[in-house]
C-alpha positions in Angstrom: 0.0 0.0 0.0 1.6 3.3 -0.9 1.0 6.3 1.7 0.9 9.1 0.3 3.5 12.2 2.0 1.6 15.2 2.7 3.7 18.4 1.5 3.8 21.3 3.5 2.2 24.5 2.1 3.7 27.8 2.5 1.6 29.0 4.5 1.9 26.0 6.9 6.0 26.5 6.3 5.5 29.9 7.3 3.6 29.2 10.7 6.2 26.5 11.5 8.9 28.5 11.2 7.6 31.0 13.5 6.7 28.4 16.4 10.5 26.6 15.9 11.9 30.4 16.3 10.1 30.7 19.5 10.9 27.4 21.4 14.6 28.1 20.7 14.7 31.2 22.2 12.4 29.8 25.0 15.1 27.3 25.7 17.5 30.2 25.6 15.7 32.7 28.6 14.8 29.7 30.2 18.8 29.4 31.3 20.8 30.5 34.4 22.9 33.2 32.0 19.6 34.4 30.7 18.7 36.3 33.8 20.0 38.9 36.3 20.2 36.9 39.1 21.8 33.8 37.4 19.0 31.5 38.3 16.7 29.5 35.8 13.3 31.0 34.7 10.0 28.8 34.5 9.4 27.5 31.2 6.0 29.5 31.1 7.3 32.4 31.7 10.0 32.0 29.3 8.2 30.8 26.4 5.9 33.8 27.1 8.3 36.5 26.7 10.3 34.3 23.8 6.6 34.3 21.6 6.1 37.8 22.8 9.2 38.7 20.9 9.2 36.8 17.9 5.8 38.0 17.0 6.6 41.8 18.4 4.7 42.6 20.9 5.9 43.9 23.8 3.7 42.0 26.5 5.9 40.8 29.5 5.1 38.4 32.3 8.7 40.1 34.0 10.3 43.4 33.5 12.8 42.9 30.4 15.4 45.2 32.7 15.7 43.7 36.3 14.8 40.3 35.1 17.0 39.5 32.2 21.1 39.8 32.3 22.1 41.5 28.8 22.7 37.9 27.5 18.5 37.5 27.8 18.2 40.7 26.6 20.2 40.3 23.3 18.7 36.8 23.0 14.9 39.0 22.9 16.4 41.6 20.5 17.6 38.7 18.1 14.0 37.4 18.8 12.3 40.8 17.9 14.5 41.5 14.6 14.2 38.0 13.4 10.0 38.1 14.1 9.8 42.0 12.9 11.5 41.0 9.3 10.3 37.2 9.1 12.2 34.2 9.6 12.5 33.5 5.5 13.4 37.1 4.7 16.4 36.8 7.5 17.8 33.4 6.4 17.5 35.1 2.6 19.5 37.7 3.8 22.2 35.1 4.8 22.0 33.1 1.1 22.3 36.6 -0.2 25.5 37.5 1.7 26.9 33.8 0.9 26.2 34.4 -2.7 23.8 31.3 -2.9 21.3 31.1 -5.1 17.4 31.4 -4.4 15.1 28.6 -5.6 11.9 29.2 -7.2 10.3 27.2 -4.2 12.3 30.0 -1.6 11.3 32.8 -3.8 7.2 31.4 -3.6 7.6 31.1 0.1 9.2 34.6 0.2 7.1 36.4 -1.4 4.0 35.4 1.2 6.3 35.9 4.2 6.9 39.5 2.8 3.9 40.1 1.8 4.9 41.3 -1.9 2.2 40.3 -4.8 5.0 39.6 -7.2 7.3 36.9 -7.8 9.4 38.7 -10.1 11.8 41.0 -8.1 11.7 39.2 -4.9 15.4 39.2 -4.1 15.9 43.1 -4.9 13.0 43.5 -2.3 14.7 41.7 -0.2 17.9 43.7 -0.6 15.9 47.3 -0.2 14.4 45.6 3.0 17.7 44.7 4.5 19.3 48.4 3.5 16.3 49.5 5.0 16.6 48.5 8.0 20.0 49.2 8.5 19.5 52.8 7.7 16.4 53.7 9.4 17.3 51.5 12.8 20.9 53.1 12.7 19.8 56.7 12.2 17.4 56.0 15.1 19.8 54.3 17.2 22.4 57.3 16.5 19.3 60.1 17.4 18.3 58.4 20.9 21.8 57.9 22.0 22.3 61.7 21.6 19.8 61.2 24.5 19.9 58.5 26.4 24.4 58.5 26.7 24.5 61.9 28.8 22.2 60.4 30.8 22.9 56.6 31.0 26.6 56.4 30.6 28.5 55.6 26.9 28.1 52.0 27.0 24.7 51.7 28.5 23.2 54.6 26.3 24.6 53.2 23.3 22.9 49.4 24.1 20.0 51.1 24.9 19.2 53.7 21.7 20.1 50.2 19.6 17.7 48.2 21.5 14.4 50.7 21.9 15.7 51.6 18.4 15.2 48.0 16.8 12.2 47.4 19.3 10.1 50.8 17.9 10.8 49.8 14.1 9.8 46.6 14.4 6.9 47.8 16.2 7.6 45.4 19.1 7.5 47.9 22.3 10.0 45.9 24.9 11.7 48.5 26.7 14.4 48.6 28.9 13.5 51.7 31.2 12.8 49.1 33.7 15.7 50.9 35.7 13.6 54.2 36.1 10.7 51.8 37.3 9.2 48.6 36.7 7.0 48.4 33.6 6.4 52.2 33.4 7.9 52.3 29.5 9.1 55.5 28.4 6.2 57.2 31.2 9.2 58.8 32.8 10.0 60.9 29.3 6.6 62.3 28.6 8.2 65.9 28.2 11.2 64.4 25.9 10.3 65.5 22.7 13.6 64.0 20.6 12.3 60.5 21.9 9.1 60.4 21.0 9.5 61.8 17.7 12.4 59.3 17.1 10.0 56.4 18.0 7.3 57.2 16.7 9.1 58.4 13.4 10.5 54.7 13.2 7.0 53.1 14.6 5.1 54.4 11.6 8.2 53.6 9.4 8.2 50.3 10.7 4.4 49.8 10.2 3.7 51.1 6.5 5.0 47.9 5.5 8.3 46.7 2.7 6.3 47.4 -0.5 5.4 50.9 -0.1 9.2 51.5 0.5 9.8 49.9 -2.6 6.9 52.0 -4.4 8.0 55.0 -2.5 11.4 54.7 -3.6 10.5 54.0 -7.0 7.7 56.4 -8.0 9.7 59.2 -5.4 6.2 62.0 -4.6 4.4 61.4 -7.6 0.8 59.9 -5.5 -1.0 59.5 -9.0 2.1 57.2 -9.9 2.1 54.8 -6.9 0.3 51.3 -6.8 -3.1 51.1 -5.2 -1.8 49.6 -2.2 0.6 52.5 -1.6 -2.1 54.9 -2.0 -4.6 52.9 0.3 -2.0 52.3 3.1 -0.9 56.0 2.9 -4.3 57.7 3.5 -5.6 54.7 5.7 -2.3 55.1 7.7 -2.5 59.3 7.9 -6.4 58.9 8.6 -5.8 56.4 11.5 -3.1 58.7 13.4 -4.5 62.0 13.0 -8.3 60.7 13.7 -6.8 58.7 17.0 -4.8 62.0 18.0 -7.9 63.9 18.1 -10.1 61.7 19.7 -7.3 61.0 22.5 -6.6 64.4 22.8 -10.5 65.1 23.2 -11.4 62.3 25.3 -8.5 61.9 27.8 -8.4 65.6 29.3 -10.1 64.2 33.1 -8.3 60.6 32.4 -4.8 59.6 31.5 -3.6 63.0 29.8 -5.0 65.3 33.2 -2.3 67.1 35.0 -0.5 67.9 31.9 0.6 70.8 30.2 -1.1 71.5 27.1 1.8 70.7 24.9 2.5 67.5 26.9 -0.9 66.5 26.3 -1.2 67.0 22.7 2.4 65.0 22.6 0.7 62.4 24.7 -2.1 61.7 22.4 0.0 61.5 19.5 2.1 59.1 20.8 -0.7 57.0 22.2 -2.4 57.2 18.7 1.1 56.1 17.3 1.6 53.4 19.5 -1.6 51.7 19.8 -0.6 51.1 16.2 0.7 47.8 17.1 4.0 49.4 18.9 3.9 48.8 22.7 5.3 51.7 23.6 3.5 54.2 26.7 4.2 57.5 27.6 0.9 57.2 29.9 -0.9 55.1 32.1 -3.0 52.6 30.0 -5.0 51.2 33.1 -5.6 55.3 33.8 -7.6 55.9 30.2 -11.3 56.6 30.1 -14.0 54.3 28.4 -13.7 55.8 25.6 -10.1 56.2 25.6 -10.2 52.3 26.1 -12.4 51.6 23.3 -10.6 53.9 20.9 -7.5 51.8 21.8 -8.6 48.6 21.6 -9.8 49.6 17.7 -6.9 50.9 16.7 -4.7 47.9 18.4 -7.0 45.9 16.3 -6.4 47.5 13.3 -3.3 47.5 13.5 -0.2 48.5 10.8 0.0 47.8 7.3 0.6 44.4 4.9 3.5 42.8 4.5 5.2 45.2 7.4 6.8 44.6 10.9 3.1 45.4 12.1 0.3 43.2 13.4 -3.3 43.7 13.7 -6.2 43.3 10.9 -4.0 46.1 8.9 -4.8 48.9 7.6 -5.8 48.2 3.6 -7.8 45.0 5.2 -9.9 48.0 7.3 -10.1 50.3 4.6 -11.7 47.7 2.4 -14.0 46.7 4.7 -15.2 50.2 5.2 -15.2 50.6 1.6 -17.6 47.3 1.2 -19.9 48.6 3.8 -20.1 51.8 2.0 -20.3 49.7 -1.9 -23.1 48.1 -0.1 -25.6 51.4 1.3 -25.1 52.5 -2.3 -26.3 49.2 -3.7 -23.3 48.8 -5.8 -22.0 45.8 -7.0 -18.3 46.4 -6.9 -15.6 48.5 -4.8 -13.6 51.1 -7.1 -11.2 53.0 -5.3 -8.6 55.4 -7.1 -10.2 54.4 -10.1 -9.1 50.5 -9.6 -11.5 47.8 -9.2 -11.2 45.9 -5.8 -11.4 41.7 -6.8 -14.4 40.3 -4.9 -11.7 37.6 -4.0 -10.3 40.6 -2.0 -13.2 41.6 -0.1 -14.3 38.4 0.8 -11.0 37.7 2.4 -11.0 40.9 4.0 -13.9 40.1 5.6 -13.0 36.8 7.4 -9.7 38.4 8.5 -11.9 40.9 10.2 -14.2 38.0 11.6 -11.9 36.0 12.7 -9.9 38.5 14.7 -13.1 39.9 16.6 -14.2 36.4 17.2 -10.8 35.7 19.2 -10.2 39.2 21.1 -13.9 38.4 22.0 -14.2 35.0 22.7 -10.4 35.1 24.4 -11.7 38.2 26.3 -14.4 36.0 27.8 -12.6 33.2 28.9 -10.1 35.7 30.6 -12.3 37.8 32.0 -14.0 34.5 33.6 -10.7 33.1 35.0 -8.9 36.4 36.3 -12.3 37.7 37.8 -11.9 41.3 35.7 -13.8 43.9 33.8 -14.8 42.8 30.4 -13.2 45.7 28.5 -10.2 45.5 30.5 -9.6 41.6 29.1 -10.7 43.3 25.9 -8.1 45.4 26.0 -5.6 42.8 26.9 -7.1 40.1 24.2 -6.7 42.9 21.5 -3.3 43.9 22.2 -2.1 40.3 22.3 -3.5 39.6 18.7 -2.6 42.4 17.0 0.8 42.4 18.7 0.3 45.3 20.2 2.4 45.2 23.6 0.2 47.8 25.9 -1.5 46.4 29.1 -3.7 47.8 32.0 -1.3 46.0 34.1 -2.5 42.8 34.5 -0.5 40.6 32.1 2.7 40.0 35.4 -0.3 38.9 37.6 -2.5 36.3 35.2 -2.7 32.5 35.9 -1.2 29.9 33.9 -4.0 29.2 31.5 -4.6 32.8 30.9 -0.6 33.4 29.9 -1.5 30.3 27.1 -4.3 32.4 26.2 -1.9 35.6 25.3 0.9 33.6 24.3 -1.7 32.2 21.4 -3.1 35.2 20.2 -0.2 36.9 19.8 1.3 33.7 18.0 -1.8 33.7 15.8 -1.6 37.8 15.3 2.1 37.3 13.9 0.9 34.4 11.7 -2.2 36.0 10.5 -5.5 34.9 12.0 -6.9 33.6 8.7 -3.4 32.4 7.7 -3.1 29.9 11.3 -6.5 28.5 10.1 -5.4 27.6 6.5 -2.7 26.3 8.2 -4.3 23.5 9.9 -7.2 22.9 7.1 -6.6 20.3 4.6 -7.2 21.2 1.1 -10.3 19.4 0.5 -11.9 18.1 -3.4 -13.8 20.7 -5.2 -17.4 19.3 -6.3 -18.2 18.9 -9.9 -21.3 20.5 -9.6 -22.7 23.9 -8.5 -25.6 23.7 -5.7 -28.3 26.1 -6.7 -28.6 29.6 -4.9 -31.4 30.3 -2.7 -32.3 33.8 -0.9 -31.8 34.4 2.6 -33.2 37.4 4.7 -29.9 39.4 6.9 -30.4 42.9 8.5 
């Protein structure tokens, strides 16, 4: 009897190489030399941070500063650039440098790990990605060491403008400013304008996403000359930040922004507009926002930064065309034209089950939290949705949560790195396609 192999699918590939990132470095914190105190870490806790950083989000069980010696935090910096440029695209890099050739088979897988629509070209994207990053995460590590040296020391400044600089582009958010206070994040520079700028500069950078570099770089300002996707993840992108700066700056006056000076405060709302983004990063105290502040957070964590970028969340071109369906569908027309382009209905309908499914497990996930930790729904919300769209921001209750509540974060933000629709292709089986076409048959919704 012949058994027939089953051959991984890209996508699966993809998924695989993510979870085999993440045990190793889990195996790696878990050891004595991985912490300050030279003692060994539970499993949980390191397999927690280790999937926290390979799918850059910022969410910590222990502060990254007093817990982990510098060996445990270079091992999560490692994690964050490998999980912020994907696995493939880093282990291209290295073929590249050894002057080995890409197969057609590494080129397929490439272009879905990158997110490009184009097989042709892969390996000179890959090239702009890795110059890239080198130029934007040096210039930013050069700009925050101007800060953070005269006030940390040479050596410590310098590990910590590379670290925070690496961390903000690939919109992870682990932070070392552990020493000024455990988990208060960049709270204790809410007047440091140089910093926030920096980050938030390299945050949106970060976030936009490796084609509209590429477009960006080829088409220079023209707008009428970029590819739809530039154009929809530029004005989503500008929408997103400006709209959440308002309605921060507008909402939080009595909550997290009160006791401010008016220029700190409209700084504060920026950067919490920025950094809800899928960054991590706080200047101010999330577990100290309104309601509405909440809610306006836990959308934006959701939607997250653009395709085919360091980013998490729904993204930004899945929202927009999800909007733009809703709004095809008042006007009882058939198709979605944006820019004067055609959206496929292909398109729509998997922007739609993206969507779906990432509600469906920041609610459901919220639930079962919020049942065993005894909390406030939109508090688990909050925590649900920052976990799967690798996010990184908390109310403060991710160092205090049980065991089975930790496996609940650690999966989201594992399925938030993946892609929530990609993890479920990833375990379906490609089933036979029938030879006939049932008949259609009306059925009443709204």
């Amino acid at each position: 009897m012949k058994i027939k192999r089953h051959k991984l699918t890209y996508t699966q590939l993809i998924a695989l190489s993510f979870l085999l990132v993440i045990l190793a470095g889990a195996f790696l914190l878990c050891l004595p030399v991985s912490s300050a105190e030279g003692t060994w870490t539970p499993f949980l806790d390191s397999l927690f941070t280790a999937t926290s950083s390979t799918c850059v989000t910022g969410l910590v069980v222990v502060d990254t500063y007093t817990h982990w010696s510098f060996f445990g935090q270079l091992v999560i910096l490692l994690l964050i650039q490998i999980g912020g440029l994907g696995f493939m695209t880093v282990m291209t890099m290295f073929a590249i440098f050894m002057h080995k050739r890409i197969s057609l088979h590494k080129r397929r897988l490439l272009m879905q790990s990158a997110g490009y629509v184009q097989l042709n070209g892969i390996t000179t994207l890959i090239r702009k990605i890795l110059r890239g990053t080198l130029l934007f995460e040096g210039a930013g590590a050069l700009i925050l060491a101007v800060r953070f040296c005269p006030k940390m020391g040479i050596l410590e400044g310098l590990w910590n403008a590379v670290f925070h600089s690496i961390s903000a582009f690939c919109n992870a958010g682990f932070d070392l400013m552990g020493k000024y206070g455990q988990f208060t994040s960049f709270m204790t520079m809410q007047d440091d304008v140089i910093v926030q700028f920096t980050l938030m500069a390299l945050i949106v950078i970060g976030g936009i996403g490796f084609f509209v570099w590429s477009d960006l770089i080829r088409c220079k300002w023209h707008f009428k000359r970029y590819a739809l996707h530039t154009k929809i993840v530029l004005v989503t992108t500008a929408f997103l930040i400006l709209s959440g700066w308002l309605g921060f700056f507008l909402l939080e006056q009595e909550g997290a922004l009160a006791g401010m000076s008016t220029g700190e405060q409209i700084l504060g709302a920026l950067f919490q507009s920025v950094t809800t983004r899928t960054a991590g990063f706080n200047t101010i105290d999330q577990a100290a926002l309104t309601d509405g502040g909440g809610i306006l957070s836990i959308v934006l964590m959701l939607i997250g930064g653009s395709p085919g970028s360091t980013a998490g969340g729904i993204k930004t071109a899945t929202f927009f065309i999800v909007i733009m369906n809703v709004v095809a569908s008042v006007r009882s027309k058939d198709s979605i034209t944006v820019f004067k382009k055609r959206i496929s209905d292909e398109t729509v309908k998997q922007a739609c089950a993206i969507t779906t499914v990432y509600i469906v497990l920041a609610l459901g996930c919220a639930v079962a939290i919020m049942a065993l930790e005894s909390i406030e729904l939109e508090v688990a919300l909050f925590e649900t949705s920052s976990a799967i769209g690798t996010v990184g921001l908390t109310m403060g209750i991710t160092p205090s949560i049980g065991t089975a509540s930790k496996w609940i974060l650690a999966f989201l933000m594992y399925a938030g790195r993946v892609g929530g629709l990609s993890l479920a292709l990833a375990f379906s089986t490609e089933g036979e396609r029938p030879d006939i076409q049932r008949p259609t048959e009306k059925v009443l919704i709204g």
